[in-house]
Backbone as a chain_set.jsonl record, in Angstrom:
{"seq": "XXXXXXXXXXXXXXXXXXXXXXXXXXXXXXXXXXXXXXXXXXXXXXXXXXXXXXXXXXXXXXXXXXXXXXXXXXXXXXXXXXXXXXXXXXXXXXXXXXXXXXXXXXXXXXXXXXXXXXXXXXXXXXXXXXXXXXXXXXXXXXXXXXXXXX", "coords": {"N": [[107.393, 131.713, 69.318], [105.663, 128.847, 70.505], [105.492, 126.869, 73.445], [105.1, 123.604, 74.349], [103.178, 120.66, 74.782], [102.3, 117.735, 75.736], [100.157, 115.273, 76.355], [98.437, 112.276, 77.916], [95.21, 111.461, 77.531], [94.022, 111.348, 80.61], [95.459, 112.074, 82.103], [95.351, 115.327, 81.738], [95.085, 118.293, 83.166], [91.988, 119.806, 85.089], [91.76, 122.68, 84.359], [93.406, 122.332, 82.392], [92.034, 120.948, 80.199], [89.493, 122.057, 80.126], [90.495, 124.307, 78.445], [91.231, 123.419, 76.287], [89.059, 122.247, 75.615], [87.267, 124.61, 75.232], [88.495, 126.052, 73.329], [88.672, 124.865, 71.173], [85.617, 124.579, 70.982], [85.663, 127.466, 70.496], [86.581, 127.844, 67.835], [85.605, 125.837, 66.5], [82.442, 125.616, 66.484], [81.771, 127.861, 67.636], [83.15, 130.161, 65.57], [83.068, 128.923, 62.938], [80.357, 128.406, 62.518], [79.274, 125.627, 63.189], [77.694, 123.203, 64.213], [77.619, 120.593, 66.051], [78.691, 117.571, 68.257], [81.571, 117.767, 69.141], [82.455, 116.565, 71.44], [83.437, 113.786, 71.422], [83.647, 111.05, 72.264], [85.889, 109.797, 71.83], [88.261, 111.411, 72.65], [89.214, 110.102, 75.054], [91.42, 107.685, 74.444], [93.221, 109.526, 73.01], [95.865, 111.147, 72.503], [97.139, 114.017, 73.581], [97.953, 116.936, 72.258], [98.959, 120.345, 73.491], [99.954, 123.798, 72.807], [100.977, 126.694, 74.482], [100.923, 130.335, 74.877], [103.107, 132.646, 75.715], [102.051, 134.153, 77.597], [100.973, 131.729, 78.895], [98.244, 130.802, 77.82], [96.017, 128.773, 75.799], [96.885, 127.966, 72.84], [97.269, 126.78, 70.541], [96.184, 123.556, 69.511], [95.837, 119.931, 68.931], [94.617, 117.107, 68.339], [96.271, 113.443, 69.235], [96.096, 110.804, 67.584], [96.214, 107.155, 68.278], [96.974, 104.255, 66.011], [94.684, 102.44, 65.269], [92.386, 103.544, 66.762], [90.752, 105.103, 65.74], [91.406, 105.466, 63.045], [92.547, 102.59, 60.792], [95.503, 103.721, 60.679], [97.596, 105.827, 62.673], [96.378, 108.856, 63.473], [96.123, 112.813, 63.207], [94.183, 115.059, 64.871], [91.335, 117.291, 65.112], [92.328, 120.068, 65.211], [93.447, 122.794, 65.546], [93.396, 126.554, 65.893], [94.138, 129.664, 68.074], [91.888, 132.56, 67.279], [93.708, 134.597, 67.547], [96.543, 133.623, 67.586], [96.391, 133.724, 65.123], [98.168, 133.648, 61.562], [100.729, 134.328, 62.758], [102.451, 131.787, 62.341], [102.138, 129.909, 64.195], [100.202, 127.584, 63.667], [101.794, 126.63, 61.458], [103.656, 125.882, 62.781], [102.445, 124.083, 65.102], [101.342, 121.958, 63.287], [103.935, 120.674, 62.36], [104.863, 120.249, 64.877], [103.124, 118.374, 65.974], [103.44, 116.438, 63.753], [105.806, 114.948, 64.468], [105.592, 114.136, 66.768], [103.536, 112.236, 66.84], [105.423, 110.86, 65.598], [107.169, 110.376, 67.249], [105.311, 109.004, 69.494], [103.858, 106.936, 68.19], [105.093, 105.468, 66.271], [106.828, 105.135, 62.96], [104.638, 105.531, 61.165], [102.353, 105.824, 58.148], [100.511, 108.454, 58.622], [96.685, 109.721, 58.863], [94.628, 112.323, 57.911], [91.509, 114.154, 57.941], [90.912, 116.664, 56.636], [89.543, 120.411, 56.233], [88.393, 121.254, 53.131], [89.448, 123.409, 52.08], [92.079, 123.979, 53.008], [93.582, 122.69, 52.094], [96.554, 123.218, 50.598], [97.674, 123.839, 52.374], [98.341, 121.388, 53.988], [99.212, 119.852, 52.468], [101.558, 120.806, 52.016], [103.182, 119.896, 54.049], [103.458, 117.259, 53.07], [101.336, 116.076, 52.975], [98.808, 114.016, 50.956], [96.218, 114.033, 48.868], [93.138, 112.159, 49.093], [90.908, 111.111, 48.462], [88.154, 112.052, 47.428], [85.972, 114.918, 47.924], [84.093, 114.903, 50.535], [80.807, 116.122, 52.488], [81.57, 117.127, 56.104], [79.21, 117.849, 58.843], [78.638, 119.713, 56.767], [80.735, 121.116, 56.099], [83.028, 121.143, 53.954], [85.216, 118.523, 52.969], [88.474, 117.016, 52.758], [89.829, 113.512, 52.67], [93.409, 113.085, 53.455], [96.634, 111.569, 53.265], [99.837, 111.104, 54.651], [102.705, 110.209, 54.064], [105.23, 107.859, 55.429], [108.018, 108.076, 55.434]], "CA": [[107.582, 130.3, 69.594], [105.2, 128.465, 71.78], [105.423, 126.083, 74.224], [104.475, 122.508, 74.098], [103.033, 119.788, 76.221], [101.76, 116.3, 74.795], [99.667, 114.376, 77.224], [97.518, 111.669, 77.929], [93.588, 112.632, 78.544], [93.771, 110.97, 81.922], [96.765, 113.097, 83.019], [94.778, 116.609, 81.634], [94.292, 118.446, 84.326], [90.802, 120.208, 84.84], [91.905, 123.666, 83.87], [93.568, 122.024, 80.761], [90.758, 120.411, 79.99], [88.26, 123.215, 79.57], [91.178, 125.192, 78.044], [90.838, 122.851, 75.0], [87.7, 122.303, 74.808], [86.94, 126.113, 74.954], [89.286, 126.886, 72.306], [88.223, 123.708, 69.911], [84.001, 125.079, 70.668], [85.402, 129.089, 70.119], [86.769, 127.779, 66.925], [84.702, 124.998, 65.065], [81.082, 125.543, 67.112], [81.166, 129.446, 67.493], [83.438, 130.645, 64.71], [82.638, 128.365, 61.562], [78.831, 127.899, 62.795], [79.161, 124.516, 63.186], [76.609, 122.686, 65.097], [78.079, 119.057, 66.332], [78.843, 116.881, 69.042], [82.595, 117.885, 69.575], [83.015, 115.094, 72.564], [82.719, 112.634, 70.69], [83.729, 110.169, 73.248], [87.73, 109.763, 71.333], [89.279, 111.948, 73.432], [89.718, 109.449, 76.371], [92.118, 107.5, 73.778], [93.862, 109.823, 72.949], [97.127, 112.254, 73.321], [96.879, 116.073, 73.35], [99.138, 118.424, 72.314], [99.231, 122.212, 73.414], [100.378, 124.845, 72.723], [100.724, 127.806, 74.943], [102.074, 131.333, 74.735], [103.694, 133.298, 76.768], [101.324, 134.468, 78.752], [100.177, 130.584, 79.439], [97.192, 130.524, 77.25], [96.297, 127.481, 74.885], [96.618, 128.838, 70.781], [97.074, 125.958, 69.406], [95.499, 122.27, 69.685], [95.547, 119.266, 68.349], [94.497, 116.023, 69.266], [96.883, 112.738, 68.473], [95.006, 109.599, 67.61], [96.789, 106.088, 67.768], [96.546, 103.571, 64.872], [93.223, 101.421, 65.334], [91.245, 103.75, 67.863], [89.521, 105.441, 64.875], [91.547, 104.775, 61.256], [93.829, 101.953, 61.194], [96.586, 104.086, 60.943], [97.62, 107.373, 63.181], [95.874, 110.364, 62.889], [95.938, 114.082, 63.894], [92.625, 115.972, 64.434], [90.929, 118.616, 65.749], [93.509, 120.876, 64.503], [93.291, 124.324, 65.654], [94.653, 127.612, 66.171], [93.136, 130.491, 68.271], [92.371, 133.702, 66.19], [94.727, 135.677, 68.178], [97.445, 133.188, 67.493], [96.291, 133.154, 63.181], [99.436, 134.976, 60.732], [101.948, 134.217, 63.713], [103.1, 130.821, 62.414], [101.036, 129.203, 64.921], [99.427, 126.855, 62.85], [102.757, 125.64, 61.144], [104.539, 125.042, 64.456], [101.175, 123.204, 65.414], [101.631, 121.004, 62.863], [105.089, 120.282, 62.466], [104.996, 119.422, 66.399], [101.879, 117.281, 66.122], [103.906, 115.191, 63.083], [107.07, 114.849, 65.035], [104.938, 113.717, 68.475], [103.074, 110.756, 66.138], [106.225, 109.178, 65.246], [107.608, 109.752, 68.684], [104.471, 108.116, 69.987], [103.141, 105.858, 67.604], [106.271, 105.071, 65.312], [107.279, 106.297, 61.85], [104.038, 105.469, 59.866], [101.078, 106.981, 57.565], [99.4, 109.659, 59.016], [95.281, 110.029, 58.141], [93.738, 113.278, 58.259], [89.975, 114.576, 57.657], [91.294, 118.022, 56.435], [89.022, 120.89, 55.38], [89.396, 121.359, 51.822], [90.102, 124.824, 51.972], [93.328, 124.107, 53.873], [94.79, 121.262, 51.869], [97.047, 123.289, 50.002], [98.511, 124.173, 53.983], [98.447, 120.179, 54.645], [100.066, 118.983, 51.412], [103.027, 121.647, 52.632], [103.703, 119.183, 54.877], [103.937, 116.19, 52.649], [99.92, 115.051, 52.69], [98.322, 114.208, 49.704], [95.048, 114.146, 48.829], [92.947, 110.779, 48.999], [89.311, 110.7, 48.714], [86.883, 112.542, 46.803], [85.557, 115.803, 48.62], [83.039, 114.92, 51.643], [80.758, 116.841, 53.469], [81.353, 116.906, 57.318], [78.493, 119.215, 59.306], [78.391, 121.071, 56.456], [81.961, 121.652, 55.314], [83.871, 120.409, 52.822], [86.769, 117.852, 54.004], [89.217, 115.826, 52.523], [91.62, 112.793, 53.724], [94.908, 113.137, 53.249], [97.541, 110.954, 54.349], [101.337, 111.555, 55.177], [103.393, 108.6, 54.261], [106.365, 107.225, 56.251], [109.255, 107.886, 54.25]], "C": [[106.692, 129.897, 70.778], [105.558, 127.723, 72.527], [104.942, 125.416, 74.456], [104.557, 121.839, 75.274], [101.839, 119.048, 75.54], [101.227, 115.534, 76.444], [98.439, 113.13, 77.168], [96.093, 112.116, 78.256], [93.38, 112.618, 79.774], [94.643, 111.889, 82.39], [96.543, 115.031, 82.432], [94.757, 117.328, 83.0], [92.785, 119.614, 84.393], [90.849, 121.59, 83.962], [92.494, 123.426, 82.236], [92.788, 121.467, 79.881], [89.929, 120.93, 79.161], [88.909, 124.397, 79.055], [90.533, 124.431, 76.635], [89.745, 122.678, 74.871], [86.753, 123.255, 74.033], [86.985, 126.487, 73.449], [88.461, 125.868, 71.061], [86.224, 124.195, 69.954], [83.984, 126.477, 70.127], [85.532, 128.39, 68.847], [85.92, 127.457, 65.608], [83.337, 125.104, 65.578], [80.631, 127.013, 66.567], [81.82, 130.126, 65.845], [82.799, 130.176, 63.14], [80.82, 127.723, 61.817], [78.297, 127.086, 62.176], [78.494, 123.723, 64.09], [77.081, 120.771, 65.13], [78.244, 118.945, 66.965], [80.411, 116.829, 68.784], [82.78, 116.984, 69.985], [82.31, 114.459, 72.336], [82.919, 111.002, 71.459], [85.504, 109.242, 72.623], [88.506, 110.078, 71.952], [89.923, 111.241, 74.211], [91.197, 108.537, 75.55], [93.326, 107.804, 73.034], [95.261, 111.076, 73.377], [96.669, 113.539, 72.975], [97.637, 116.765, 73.615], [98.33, 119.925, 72.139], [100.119, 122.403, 74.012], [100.058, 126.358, 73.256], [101.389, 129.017, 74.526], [102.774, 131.675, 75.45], [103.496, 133.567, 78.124], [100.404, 133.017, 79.433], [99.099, 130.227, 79.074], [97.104, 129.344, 76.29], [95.797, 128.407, 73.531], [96.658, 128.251, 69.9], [97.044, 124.138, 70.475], [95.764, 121.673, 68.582], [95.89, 117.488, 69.13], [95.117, 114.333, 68.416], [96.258, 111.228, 68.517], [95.791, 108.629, 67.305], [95.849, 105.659, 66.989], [95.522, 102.371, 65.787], [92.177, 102.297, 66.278], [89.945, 104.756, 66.692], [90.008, 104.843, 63.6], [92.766, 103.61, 61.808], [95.248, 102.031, 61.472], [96.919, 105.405, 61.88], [97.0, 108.617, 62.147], [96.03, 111.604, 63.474], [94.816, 114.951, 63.301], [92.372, 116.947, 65.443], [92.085, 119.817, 65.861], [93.245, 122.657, 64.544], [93.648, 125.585, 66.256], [94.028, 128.613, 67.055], [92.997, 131.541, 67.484], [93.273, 134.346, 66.893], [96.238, 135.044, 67.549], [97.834, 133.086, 65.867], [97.487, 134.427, 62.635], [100.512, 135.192, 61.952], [102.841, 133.113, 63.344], [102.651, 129.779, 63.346], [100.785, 127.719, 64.043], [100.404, 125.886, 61.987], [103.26, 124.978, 62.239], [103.858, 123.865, 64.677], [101.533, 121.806, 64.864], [102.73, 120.067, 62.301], [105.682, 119.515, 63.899], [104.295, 117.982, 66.109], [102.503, 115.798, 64.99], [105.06, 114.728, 63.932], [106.455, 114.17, 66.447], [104.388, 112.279, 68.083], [103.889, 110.01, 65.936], [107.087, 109.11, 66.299], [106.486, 108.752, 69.569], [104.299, 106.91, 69.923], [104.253, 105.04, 66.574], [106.045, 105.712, 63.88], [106.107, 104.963, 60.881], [102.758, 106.239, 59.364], [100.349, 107.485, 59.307], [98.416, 110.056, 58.534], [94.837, 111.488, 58.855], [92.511, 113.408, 57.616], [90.445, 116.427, 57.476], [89.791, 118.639, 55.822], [89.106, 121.328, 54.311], [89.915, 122.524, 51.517], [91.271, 124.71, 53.015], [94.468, 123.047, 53.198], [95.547, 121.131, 51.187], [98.353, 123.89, 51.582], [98.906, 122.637, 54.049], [99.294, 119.648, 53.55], [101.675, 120.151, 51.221], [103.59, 120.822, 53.454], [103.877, 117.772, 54.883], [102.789, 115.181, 52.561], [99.686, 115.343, 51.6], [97.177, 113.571, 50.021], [94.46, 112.468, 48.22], [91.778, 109.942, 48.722], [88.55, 112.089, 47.881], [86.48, 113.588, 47.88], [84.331, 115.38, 49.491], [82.729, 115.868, 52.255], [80.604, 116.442, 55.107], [80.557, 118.159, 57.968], [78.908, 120.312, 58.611], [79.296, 121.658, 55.551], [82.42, 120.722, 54.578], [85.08, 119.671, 52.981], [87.077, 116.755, 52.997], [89.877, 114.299, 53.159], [92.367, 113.006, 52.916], [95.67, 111.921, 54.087], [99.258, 111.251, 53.523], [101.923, 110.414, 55.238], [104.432, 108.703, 54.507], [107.209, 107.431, 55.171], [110.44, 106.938, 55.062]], "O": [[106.836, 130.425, 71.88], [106.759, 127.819, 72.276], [103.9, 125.799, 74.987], [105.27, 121.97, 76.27], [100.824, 119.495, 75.006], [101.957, 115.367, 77.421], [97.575, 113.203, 76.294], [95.83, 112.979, 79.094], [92.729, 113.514, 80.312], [94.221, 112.542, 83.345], [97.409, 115.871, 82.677], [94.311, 116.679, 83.946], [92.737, 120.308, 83.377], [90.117, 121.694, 82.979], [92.186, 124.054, 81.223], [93.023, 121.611, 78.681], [89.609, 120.623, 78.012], [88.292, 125.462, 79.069], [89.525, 124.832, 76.055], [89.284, 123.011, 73.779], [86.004, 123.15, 73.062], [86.15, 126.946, 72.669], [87.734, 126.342, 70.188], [85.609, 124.095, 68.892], [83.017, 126.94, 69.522], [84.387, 128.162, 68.456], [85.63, 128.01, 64.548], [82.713, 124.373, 64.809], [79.807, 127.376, 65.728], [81.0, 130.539, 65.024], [82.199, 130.932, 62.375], [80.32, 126.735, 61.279], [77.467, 127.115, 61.266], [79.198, 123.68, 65.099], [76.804, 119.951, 64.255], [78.268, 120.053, 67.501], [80.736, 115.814, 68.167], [83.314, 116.16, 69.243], [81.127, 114.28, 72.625], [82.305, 109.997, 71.101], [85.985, 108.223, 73.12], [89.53, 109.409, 72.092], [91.132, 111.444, 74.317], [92.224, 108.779, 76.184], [94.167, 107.038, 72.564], [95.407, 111.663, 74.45], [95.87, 113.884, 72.104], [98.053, 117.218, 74.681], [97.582, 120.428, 71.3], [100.803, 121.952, 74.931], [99.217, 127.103, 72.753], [102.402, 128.891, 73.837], [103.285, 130.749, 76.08], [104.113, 133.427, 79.181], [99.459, 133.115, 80.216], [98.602, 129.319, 79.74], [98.193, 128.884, 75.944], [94.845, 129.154, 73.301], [96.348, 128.558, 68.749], [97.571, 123.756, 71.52], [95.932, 122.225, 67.494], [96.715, 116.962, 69.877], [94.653, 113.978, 67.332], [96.008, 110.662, 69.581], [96.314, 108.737, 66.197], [94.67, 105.998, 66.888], [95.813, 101.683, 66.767], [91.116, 101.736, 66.549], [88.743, 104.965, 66.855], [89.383, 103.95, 63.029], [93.545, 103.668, 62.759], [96.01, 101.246, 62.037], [96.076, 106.244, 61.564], [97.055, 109.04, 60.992], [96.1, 111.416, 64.689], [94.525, 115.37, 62.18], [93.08, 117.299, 66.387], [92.483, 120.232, 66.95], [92.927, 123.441, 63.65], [94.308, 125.506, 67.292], [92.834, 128.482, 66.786], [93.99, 131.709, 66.776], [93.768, 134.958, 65.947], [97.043, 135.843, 67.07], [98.873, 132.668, 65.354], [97.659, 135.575, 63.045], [101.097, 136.273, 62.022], [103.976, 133.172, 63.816], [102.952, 128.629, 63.025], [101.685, 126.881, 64.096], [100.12, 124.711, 61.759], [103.264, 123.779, 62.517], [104.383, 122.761, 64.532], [101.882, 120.819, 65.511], [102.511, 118.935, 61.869], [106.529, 118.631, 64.034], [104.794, 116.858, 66.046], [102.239, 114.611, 65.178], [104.961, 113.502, 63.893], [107.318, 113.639, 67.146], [104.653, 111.286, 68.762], [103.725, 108.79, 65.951], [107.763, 108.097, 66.483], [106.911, 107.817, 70.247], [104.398, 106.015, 70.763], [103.973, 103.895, 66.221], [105.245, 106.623, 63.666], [106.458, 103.972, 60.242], [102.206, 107.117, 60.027], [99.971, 107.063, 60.4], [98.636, 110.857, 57.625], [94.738, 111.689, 60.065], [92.39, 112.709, 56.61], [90.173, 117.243, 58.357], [88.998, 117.946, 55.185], [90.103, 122.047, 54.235], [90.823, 122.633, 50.693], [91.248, 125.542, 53.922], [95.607, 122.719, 53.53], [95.874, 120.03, 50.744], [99.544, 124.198, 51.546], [100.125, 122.575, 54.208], [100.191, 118.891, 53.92], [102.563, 120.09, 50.37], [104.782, 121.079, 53.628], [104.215, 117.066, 55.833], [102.888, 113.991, 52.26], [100.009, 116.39, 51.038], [96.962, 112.823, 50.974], [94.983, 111.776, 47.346], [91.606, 108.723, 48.714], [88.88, 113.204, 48.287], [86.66, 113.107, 48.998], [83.307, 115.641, 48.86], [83.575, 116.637, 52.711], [79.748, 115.634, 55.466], [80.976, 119.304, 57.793], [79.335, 121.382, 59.048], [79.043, 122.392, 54.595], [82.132, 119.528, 54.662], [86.084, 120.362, 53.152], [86.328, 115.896, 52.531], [90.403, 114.314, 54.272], [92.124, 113.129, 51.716], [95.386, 111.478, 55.2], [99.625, 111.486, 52.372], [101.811, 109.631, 56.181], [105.005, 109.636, 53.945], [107.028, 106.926, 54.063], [111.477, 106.616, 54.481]]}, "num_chains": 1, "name": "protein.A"}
């Protein structure tokens, strides 16, 4: 079980900062040799949940986007786990927090994601369905999904 902590970007503090960013460049930069502009200049907008372990490390990310600052409706992105933390459950927790933090945030409606499509049989576990035609983003293969308000 990790340990959560939802914040604003302004209230990051430096070490949390370059915790996430780390983990979100080991992941989608170094691991899936992905070549992009990460800070994309969103962040300041939005909330950020981590997830630490035990030992105080960040293992899981994800960043919570109110409705109008990119899609009209809430979103959760940059969605990621560390490998140390992958086949722990990690990655569900993650996102079972990250839905439960949007409709404490933002209120109880759709949720847009940019999923990769090799995951969107993980994301429609959690009540997304598939919405768009397969796009490539730098490279990979990504869906939307969205998560409707019941």
């Amino acid at each position: 079980m990790l340990q959560w902590n939802c914040k604003r970007f302004e209230e990051l503090s430096p070490a949390e900062l370059y915790a996430l960013l780390r983990l979100r460049s080991e992941v989608f930069v170094v691991e899936q040799n992905c070549v992009f502009l990460d800070m994309d200049n969103m962040d300041q907008g939005c909330w950020h949940l981590l997830g630490t372990n035990e030992a105080g490390e960040l293992v899981a990310y994800t960043r919570l986007v109110p409705p109008g600052h990119i899609y009209p409706m809430a979103s959760i992105g940059r969605v990621v786990s560390a490998p140390s933390a992958r086949r722990t459950g990690a990655g569900r927790e993650l996102m079972q927090e990250s839905i439960k933090k949007v409709y404490d945030l933002f209120g109880k409606g759709d949720i847009k994601i940019g999923a990769q499509y090799y995951l969107k049989n993980f994301y429609a576990s959690f009540g997304f369905e598939q919405v768009s035609d397969i796009y490539l983003e730098d490279g990979i293969e990504h869906i939307y999904m969205i998560l409707k308000a019941s």
